[in-house]
C-alpha positions in Angstrom: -58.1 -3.7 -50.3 -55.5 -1.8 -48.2 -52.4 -3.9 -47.2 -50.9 -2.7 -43.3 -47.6 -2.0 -42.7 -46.3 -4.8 -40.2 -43.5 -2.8 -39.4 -43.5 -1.0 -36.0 -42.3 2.5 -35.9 -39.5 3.0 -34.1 -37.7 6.3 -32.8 -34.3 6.5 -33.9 -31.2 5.3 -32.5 -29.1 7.9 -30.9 -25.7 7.5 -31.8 -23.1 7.0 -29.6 -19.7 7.6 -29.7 -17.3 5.3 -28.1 -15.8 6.4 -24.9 -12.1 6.6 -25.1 -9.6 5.0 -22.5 -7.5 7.8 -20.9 -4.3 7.7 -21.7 -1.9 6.0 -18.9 1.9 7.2 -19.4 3.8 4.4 -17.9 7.1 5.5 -16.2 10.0 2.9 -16.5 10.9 1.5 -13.2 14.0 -0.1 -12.4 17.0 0.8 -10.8 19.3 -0.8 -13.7 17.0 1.5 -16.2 19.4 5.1 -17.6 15.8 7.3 -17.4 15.6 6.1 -13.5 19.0 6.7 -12.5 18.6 9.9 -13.9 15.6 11.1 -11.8 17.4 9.3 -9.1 20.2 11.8 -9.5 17.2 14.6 -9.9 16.2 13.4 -6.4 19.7 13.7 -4.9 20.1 17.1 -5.9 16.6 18.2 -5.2 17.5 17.0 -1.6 21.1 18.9 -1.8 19.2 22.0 -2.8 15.7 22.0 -0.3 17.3 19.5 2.8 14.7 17.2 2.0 12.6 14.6 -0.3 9.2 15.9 -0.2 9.0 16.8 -4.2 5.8 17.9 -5.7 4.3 16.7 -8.4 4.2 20.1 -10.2 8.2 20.8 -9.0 9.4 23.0 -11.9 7.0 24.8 -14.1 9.2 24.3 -16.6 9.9 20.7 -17.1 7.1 18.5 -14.6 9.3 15.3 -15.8 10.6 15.2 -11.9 7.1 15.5 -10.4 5.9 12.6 -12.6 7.9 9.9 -11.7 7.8 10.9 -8.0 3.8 10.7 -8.7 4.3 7.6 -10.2 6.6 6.0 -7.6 4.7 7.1 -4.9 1.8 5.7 -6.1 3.2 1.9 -7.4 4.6 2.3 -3.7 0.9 2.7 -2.3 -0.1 0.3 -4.7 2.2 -2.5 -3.6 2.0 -2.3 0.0 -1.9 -2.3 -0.2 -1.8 -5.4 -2.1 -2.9 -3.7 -5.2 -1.1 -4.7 -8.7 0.8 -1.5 -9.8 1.4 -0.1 -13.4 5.2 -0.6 -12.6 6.3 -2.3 -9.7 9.4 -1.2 -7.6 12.0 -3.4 -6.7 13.3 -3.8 -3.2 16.5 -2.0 -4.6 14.2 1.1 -5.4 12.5 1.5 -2.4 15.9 0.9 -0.4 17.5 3.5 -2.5 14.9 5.7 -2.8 14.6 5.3 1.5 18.2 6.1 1.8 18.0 9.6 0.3 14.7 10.5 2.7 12.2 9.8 -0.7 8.8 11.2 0.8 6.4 8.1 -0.2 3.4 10.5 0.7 1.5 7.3 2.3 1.8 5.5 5.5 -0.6 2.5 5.3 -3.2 2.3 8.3 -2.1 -1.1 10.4 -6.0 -1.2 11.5 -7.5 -0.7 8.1 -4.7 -2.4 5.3 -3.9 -5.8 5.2 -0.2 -6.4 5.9 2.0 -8.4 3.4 2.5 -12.1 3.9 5.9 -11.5 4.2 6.0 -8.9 7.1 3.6 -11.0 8.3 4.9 -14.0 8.9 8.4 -12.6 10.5 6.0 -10.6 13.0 4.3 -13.9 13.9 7.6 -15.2 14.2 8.8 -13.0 16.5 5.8 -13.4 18.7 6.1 -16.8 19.3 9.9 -16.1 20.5 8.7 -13.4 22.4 5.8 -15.9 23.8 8.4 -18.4 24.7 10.9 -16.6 26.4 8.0 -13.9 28.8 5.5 -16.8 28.6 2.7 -14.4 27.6 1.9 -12.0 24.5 1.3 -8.7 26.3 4.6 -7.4 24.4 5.4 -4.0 25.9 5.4 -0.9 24.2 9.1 0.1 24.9 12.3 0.8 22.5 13.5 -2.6 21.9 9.9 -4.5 21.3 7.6 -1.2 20.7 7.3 -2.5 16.8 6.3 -5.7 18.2 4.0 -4.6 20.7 1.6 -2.4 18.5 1.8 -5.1 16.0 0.4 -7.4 18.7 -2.2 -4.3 19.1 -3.4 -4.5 15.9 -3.7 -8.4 15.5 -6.4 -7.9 18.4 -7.9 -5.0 17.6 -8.4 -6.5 13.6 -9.8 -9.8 15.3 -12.1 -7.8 17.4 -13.6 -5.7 14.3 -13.4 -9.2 12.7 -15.8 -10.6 15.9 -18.1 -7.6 15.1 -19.2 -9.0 11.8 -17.0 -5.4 10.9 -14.3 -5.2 7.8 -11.4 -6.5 9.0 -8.3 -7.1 6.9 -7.8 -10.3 9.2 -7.5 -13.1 7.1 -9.2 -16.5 8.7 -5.9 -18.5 8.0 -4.1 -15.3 10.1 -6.9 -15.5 12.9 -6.3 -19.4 13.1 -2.4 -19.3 13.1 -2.9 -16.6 15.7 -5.2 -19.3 18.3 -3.3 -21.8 17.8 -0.4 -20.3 19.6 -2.4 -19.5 22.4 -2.7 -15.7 21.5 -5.1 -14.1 24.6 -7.1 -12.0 22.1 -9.2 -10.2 24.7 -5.2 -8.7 26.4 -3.7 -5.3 25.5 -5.3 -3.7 22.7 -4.8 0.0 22.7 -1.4 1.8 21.5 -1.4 3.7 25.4 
């Protein structure tokens, strides 16, 4: 009598190497930190030398050590003002610092598409409502003294109308709320003439 083999066969198992993180440098921030005072000073006399801040990352063939950090900074910097965690974040002294010398951040966040930060937020509302109370209306006008506050105004409405439209809005509900309350006219000026 012949005894069967129970056992299915089975194809062999490919083997599979681990994938392998890439390798994140981490650049020291930190204004207090020797290595970031020294491509501080890099910056300075980058500027002295070309009249401006707009470094590349692959500035000197030779040593890319400048072009790093700037790559770096400039993207912590995007990182941070679109609510992202960066690797290494910069201080308010860094970015005033860094501003002063005419540091080319290489990103300008979109009002209509990034959510602003709570901070900025809330001293924009806050100026509204002065503005509200003094002109008795929110149609701030787009001229020297209150053009900042006007296209901010702009952009409330036009984020609460993509909002409306079931669209992606970075308009938070507790913004949109805070916003009715006052008495905001959502439907006034919206577009940046």
């Amino acid at each position: 009598m012949a005894v069967k083999n129970s056992k299915k066969k089975t194809s062999p198992k490919k083997k599979t190497t681990p994938k392998k993180k890439p390798t994140v440098t981490k650049v020291p921030t930190g204004a207090s930190t020797q290595k970031w005072q020294q491509r501080f000073a890099e910056c300075k006399e980058f500027k002295a030398e070309h009249g401006h801040c707009k470094i590349p990352t692959r500035y000197d063939k030779g040593d890319t050590r400048l072009g790093v950090w700037v790559q770096e900074m400039r993207r912590n910097f995007k990182r941070q003002k679109t609510g992202k965690e960066p690797r290494c974040p910069l201080s308010n002294e860094e970015i005033t610092k860094l501003d002063e010398i005419g540091f080319h951040w290489g990103f300008t966040p979109d009002p209509f598409k990034e959510k602003e930060l709570d901070e900025s937020w809330e001293a924009n509302f806050a100026k509204l409502k002065a503005f509200q109370e003094e002109h008795g209306h929110f149609d701030v006008p787009l001229e020297s003294d209150t053009k900042e506050l006007g296209i901010w105004v702009r952009v409330q409405r036009h984020q609460e109308k993509l909002r409306k439209d079931k669209k992606s809005s970075p308009m938070t509900s507790a913004r949109f709320k805070k916003l009715s309350e006052i008495g905001i006219d959502w439907n006034g000026l919206r577009e940046l003439d």
